[in-house]
C-alpha positions as CSV (number, residue, x, y, z in Angstrom):
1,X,77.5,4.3,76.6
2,X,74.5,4.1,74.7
3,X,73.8,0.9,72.0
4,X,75.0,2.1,69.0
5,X,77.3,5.1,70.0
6,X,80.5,5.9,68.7
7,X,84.0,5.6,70.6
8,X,85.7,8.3,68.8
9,X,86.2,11.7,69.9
10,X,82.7,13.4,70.2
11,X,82.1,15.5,66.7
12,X,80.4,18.7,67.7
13,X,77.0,19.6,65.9
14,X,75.0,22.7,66.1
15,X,71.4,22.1,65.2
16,X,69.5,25.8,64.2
17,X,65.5,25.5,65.2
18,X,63.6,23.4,67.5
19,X,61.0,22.3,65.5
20,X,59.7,18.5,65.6
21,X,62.6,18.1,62.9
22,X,65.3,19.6,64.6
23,X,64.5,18.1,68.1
24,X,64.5,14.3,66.2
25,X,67.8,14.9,64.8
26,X,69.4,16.8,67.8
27,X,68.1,13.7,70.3
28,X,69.5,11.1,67.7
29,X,72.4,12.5,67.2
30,X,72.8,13.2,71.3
31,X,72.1,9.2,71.7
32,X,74.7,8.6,69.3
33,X,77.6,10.2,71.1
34,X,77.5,13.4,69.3
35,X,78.1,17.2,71.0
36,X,74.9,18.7,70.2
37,X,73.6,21.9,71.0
38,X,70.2,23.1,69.9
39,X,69.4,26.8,69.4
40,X,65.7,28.3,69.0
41,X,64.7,31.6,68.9
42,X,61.3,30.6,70.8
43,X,60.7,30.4,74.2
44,X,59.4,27.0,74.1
45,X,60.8,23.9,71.9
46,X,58.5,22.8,69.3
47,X,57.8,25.6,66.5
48,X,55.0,25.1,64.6
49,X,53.8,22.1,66.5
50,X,54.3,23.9,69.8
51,X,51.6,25.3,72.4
52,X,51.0,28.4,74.2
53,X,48.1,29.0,77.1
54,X,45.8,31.0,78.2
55,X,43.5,30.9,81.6
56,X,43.3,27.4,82.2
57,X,43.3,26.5,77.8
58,X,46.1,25.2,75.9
59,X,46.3,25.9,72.4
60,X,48.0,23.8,70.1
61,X,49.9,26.3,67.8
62,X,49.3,25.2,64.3
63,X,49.8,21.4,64.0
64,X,46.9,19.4,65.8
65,X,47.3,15.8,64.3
66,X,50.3,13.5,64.3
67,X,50.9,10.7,62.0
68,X,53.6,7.6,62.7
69,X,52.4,6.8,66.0
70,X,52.0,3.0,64.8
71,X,54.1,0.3,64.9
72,X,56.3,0.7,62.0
73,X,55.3,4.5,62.0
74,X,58.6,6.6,61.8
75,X,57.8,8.5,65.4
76,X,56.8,4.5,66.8
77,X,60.6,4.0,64.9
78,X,62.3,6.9,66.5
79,X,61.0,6.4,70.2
80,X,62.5,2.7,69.9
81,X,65.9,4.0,69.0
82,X,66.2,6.6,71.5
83,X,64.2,4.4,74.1
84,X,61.9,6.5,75.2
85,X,58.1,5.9,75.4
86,X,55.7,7.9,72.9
87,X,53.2,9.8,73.5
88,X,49.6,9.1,75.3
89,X,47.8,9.3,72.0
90,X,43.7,8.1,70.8
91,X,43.2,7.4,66.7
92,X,40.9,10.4,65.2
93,X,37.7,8.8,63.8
94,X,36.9,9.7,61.2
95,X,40.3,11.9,60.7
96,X,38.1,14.6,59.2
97,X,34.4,15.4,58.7
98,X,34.4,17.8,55.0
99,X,31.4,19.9,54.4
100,X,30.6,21.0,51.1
101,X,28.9,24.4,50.6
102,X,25.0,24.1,50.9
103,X,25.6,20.7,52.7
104,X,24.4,19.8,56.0
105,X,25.8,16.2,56.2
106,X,29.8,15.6,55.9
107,X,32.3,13.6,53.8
108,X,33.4,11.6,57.0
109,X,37.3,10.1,56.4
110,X,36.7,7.4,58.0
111,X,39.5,5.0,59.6
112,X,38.3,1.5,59.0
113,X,39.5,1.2,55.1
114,X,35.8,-0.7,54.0
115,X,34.1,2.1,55.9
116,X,35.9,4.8,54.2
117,X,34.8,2.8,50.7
118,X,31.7,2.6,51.1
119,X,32.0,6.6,52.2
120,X,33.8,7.2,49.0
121,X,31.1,5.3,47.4
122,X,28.4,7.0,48.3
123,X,29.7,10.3,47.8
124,X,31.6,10.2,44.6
125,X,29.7,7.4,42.6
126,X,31.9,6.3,39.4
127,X,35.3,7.2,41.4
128,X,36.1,4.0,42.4
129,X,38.8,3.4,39.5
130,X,40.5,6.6,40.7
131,X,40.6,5.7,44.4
132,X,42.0,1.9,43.2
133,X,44.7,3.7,41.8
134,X,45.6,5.9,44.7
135,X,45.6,2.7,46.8
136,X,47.7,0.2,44.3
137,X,50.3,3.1,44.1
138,X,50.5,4.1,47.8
139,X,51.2,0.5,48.5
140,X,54.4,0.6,46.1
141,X,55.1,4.1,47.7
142,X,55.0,3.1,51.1
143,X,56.6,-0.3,50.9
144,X,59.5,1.9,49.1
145,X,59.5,4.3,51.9
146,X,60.2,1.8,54.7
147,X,63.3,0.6,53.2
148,X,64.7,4.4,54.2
149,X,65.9,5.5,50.3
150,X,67.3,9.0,50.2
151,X,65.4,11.4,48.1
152,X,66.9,13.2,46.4
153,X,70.4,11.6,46.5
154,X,73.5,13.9,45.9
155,X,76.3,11.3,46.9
156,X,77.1,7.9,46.2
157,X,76.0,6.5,49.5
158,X,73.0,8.5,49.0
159,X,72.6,6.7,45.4
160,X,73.4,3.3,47.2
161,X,70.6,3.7,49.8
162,X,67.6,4.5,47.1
163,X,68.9,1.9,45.0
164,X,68.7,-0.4,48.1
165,X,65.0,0.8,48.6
166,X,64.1,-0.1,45.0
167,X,62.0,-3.3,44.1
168,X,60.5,-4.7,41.9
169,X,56.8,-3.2,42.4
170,X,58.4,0.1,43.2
171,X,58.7,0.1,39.0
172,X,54.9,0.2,39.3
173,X,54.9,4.0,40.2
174,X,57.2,5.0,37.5
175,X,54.4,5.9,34.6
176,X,53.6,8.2,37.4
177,X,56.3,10.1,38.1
178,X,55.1,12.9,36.4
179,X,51.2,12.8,37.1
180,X,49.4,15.2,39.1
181,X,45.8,14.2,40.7
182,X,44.2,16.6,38.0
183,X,45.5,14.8,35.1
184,X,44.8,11.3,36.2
185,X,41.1,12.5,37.2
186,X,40.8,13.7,33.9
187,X,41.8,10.5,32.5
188,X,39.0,8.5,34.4
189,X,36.5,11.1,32.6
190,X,36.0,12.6,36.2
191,X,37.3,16.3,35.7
192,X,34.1,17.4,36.0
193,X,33.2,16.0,38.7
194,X,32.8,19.4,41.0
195,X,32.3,17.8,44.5
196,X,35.3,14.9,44.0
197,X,37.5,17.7,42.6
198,X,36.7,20.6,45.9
199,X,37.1,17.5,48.2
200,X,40.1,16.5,47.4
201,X,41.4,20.0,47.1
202,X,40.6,20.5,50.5
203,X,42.3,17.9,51.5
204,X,45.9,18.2,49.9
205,X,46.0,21.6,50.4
206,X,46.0,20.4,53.8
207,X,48.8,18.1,53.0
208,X,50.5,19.1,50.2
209,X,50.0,23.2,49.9
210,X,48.5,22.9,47.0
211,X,45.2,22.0,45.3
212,X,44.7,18.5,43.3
213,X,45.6,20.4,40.0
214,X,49.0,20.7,41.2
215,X,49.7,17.8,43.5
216,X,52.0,15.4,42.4
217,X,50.2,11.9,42.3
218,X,52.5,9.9,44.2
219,X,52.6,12.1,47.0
220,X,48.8,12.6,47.4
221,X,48.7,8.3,47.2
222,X,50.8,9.0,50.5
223,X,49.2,12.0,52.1
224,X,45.2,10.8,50.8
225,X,46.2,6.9,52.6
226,X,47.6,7.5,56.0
227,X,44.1,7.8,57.7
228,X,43.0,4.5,57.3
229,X,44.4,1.8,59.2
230,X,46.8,0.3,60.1
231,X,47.5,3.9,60.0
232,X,46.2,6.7,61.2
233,X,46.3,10.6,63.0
234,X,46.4,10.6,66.5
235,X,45.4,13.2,68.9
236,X,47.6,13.5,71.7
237,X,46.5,13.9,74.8
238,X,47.8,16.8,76.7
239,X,48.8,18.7,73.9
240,X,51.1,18.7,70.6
241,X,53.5,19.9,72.9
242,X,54.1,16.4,74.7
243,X,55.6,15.2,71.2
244,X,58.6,18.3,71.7
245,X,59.0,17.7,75.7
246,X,59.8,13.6,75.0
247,X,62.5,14.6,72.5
248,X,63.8,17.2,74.5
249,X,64.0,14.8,77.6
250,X,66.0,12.3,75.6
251,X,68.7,14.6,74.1
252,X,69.3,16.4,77.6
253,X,69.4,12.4,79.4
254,X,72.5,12.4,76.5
255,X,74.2,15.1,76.8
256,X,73.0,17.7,74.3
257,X,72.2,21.3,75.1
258,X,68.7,23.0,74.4
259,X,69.7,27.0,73.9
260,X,66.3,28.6,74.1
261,X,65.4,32.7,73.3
262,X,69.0,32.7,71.3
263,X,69.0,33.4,67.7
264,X,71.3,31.5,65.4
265,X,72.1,34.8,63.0
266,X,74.5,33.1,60.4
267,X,76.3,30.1,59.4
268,X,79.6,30.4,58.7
269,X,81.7,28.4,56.1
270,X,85.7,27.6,55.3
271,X,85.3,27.4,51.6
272,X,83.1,24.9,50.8
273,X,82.1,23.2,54.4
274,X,80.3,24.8,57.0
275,X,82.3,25.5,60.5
276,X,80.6,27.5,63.0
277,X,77.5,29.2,63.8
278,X,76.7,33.2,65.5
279,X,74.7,32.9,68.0
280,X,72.9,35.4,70.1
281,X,71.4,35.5,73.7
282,X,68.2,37.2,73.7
283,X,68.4,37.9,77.0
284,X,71.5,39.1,77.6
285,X,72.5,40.5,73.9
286,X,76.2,38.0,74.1
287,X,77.3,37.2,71.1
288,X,79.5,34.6,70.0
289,X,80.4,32.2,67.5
290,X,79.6,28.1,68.2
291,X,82.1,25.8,66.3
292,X,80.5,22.6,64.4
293,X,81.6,19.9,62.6
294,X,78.4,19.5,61.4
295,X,75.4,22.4,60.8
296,X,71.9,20.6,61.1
297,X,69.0,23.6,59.7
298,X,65.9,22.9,60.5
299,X,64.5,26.2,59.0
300,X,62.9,26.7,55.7
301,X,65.2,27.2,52.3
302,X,64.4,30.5,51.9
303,X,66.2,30.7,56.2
304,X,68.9,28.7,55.0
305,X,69.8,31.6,51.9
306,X,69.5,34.5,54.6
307,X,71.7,32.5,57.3
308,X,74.1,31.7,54.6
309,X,74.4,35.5,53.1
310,X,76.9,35.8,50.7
311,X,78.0,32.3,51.3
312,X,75.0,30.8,49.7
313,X,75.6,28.9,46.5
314,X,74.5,31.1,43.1
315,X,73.2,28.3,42.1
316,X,71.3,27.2,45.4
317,X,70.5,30.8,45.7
318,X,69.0,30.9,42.3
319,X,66.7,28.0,42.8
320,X,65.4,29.4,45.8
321,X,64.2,32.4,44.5
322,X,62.4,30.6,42.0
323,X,60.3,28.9,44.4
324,X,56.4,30.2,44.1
325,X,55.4,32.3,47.0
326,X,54.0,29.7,49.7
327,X,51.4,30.1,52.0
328,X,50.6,31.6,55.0
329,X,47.8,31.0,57.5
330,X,45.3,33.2,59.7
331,X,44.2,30.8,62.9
332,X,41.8,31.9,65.4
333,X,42.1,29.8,69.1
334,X,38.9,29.7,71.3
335,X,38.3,28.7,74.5
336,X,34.6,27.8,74.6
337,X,32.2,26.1,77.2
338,X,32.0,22.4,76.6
339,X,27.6,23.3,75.3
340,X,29.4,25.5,72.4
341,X,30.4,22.2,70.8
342,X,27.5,19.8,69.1
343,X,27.4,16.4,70.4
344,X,29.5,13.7,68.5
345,X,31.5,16.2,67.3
346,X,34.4,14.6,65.3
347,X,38.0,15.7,66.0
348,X,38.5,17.8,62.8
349,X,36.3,19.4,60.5
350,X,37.2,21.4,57.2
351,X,34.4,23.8,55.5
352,X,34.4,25.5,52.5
353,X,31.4,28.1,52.1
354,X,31.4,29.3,48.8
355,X,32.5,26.7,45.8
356,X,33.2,30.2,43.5
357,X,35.8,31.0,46.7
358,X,39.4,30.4,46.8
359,X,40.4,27.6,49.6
360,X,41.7,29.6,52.5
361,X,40.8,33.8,53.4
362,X,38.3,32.1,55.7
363,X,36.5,30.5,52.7
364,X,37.7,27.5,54.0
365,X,38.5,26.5,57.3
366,X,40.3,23.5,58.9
367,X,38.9,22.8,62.7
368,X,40.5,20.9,65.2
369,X,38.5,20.8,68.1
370,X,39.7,19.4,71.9
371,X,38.2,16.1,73.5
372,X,36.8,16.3,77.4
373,X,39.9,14.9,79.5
374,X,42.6,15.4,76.9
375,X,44.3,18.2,79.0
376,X,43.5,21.3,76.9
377,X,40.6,22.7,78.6
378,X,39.4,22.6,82.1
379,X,36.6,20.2,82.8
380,X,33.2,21.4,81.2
381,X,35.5,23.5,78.4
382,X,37.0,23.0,75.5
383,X,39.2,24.5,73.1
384,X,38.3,25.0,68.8
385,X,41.7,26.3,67.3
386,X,40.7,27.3,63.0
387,X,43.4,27.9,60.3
388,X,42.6,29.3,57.7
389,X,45.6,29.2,54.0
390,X,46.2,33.2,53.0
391,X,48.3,34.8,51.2
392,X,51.1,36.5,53.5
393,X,52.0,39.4,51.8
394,X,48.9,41.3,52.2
395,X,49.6,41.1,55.8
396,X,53.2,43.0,55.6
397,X,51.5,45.7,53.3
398,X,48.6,46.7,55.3
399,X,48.5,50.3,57.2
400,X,46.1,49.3,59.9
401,X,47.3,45.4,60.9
402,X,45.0,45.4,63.9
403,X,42.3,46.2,62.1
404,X,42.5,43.8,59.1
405,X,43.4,41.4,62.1
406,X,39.9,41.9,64.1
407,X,38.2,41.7,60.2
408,X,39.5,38.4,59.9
409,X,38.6,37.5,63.6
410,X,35.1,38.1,63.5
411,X,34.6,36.5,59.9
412,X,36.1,33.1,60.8
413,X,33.7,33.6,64.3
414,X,30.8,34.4,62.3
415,X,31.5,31.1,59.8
416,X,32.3,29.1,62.4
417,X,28.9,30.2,64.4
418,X,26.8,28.2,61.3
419,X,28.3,24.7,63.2
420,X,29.4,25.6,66.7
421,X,27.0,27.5,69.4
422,X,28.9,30.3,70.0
423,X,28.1,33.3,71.6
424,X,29.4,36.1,73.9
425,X,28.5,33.5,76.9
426,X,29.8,30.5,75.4
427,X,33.6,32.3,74.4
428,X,35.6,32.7,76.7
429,X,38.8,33.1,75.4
430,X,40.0,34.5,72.0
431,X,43.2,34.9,70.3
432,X,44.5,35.2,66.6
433,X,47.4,35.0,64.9
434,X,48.5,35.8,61.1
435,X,51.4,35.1,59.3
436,X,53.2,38.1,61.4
437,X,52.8,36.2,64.3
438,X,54.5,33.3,63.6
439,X,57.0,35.2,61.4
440,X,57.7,36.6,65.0
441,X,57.9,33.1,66.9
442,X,59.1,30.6,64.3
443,X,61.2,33.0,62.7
444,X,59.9,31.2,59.3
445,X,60.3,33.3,56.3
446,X,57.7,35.6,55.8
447,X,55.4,33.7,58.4
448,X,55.0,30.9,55.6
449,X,54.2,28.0,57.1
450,X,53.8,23.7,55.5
451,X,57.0,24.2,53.8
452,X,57.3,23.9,49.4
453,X,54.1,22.7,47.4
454,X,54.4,19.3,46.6
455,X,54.2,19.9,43.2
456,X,56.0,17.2,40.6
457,X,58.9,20.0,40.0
458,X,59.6,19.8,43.8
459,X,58.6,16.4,44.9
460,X,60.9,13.6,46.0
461,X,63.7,13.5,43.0
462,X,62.9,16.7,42.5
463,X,62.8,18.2,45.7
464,X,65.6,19.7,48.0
465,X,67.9,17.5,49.0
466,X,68.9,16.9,53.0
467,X,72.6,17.1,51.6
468,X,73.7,21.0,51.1
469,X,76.2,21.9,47.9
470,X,78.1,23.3,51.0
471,X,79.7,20.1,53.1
472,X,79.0,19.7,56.6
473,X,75.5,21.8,56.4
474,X,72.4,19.9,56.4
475,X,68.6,20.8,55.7
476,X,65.8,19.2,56.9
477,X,62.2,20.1,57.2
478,X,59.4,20.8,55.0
479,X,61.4,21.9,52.9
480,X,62.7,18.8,52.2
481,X,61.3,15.1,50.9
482,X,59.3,13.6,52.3
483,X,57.2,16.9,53.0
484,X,55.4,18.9,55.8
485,X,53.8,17.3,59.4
486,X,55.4,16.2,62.2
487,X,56.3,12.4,60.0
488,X,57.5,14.0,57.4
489,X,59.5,16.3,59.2
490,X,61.0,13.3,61.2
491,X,61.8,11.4,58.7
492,X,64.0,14.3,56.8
493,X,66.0,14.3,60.5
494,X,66.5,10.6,60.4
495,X,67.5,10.4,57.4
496,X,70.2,13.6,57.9
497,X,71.4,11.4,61.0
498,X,72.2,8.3,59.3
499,X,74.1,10.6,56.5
500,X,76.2,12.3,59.0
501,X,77.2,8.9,60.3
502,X,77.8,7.9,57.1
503,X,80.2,10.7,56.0
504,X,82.4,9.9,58.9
């Protein structure tokens, strides 16, 4: 028996999606002695951060960068406790090059936290208060984090865990509970400042889903830090993918059961606790109902209302609906000879090509670009995968999706032509997918994808708790704290495992 597994009789758990989230909480719960079987709809384990290929190229779905690799790092934590090694992985230097419009030289995010100042420096003169900030308040933030608080608590262990967290120079970040970036740049006289203000849009919309208006300051002090060391995103090498197949290893070496193509199509509940799940072979068509002790949902809080129905809280319900519409994205996966790509070429790159434009509709575009030797192109290729923030509905409505779907093909080609050297010889593979597609292979509502704006309203205390109103049924996610990637999602499961322990 595994260190740390329970004698009792094995409690049987059901975890809905295969995401990073659900595979972390499935193989945890699997090394602790649990039952666990793991449904996805997909064909391959991983949802957003999964890959698919084409000839010889290996396309990292929609995530591209990882975060927590380091020691201390809540991936680096997990891979301890389930003792397994992580991931072949190389620091991205500078974690992302910015262009401005009109700009031929780049805001390099550089890793090396003096190197990154004197970037900061340079570009944004008279920002140096606001940055001093950010960095006094992410240390608070982070120390706060490490200590494993539950945000937000619904239970008096829950309570006893963030109260545990607290210290005295978490107080610092109080007076900031309710800041957002655009209210504390105002009040170092930088609102106007155009090229501070579109940079650091760019960047949270990356992290948080929304612009710097709307981001709640103590996450951005979190999402705006973790590039510099000791920090840092990693590129993996192989492919996102190799994240998924480690967890997937560990929970099968345990026990647990990895149910891909089979659609979890409701969660039923006994009055107020959850008790077994419908599940249904693709394949096949059988249908039948799992029992669980305990429902683990990594899907989205608008999934959780559908796979509820009728069961789903008014109040829960409520708040869900409330939610403002998220975002969607339109990605565009090339396969290109290795002379498409300039030389020195960092990792990532994000344009915007028209200030006047809104970020996303292939105004802006977020590039993530293979390394030679890193497994996702044959040798003397490469692979340039471009995501692009749009609204989804648009894509539901229209009467010709193909068409629409070549427009937006040929635009992003065409911006990203004014960087890379592309041409009919130099492409050599091309595939696009809109928020249809993964509508159709995460099964996320709507194809929305980074989970709930980190906006103050829905951030942290605010935010969706882990712990359902209905007992048994857990959430985790980007819908929940602390918020979207493959870290955040990870954290959310960990901190689902040690509250199912708990409760028993």
């Amino acid at each position: 028996m595994p260190k740390g597994a329970i004698a009792q009789p094995k409690q049987r758990v059901v975890v809905v999606g295969a995401g990073i989230g659900g595979l972390t909480a499935a193989a945890l719960l699997a090394r602790r002695g649990y039952s666990v079987v793991l449904c996805d709809q997909a064909s391959v384990p991983g949802g957003c951060a999964s890959t698919f290929r084409r000839r010889g190229f290996t396309f990292d779905v929609g995530a591209t960068q990882v975060a927590g690799l380091e020691p201390g790092g809540i991936h680096h934590r997990i891979f301890n406790l389930l003792d397994i090694e992580p991931p072949e992985a190389r620091y991205c230097d500078p974690a992302c090059a910015v262009y401005l419009p009109g700009e031929a030289s780049p805001i390099s995010v550089w890793r090396d936290p003096d190197q990154w100042a004197a970037e900061r420096q340079r570009q944004f003169p008279s920002s140096e208060p606001f940055w001093q900030l950010m960095a006094d308040l992410f240390r608070a933030s982070w120390a706060f984090q490490q200590r494993d608080p539950v945000l937000p608590p619904r239970s008096l262990w829950d309570v006893s865990q963030l109260v545990q967290a607290v210290r005295l120079g978490t107080l610092t970040t109080l007076p900031h509970t309710f800041s957002t970036v655009g209210q504390v740049l105002r009040w170092y006289g930088l609102g106007g400042d155009r090229r501070l203000k579109t940079f650091l849009d760019l960047q949270l919309k990356l992290y948080s889903q929304v612009d710097a208006e709307e981001t709640a300051l103590l996450y951005a002090a979190t999402a705006l830090a973790m590039s510099q060391a000791p920090h840092g995103l990693y590129h993996l090498e192989g492919s996102m993918q190799v994240l998924s197949d480690r967890l997937v290893k560990s929970m099968e070496r345990d026990s647990g059961r990895l149910l891909l193509r089979h659609t979890v199509e409701h969660i039923h509940t006994n009055g107020d606790r959850a008790v077994a799940v419908t599940i249904r072979n693709q394949k096949t068509g059988h249908v039948w109902q799992e029992p669980a002790d305990q429902v683990v949902a990594n899907v989205t809080a608008q999934n959780l209302v559908h796979l509820l129905g009728e069961a789903a809280p008014q109040g829960y319900r409520r708040r869900v609906d409330k939610l403002p519409s998220g975002s969607g994205a339109f990605v565009v996966y090339l396969g290109v000879r290795q002379e498409a790509i300039p030389a020195e070429c960092p990792p990532h790159l994000q344009f915007l090509y028209d200030y006047d434009g809104p970020i996303g509709e292939n105004n802006s575009l977020f590039v993530s670009v293979s390394r030679p030797g890193d497994g996702r192109a044959p040798e003397g290729y490469a692979t340039i995968v471009a995501s692009s923030f749009t609204d989804p509905a648009p894509w539901w409505q229209t009467t010709d999706y193909e068409a629409t779907k070549q427009h937006y093909t040929q635009e992003a080609i065409a911006r990203l032509g004014q960087y890379f050297h592309l041409t009919p010889e130099t492409i050599v593979v091309t595939e696009a997918a809109t928020p249809r597609t993964f509508a159709h292979y995460t099964a996320r509502d709507r194809g929305m994808v980074g989970g709930i704006g980190q906006r103050v309203s829905t951030f942290g205390p605010f935010g969706f708790a882990n712990r359902t109103p209905i007992q048994g049924l857990w959430l985790v996610g980007d819908s929940t704290h602390p918020g979207e990637g493959t870290a955040g999602v990870s954290y959310a499961a960990w901190t689902v495992v040690r509250q199912i322990e708990a409760s028993r």
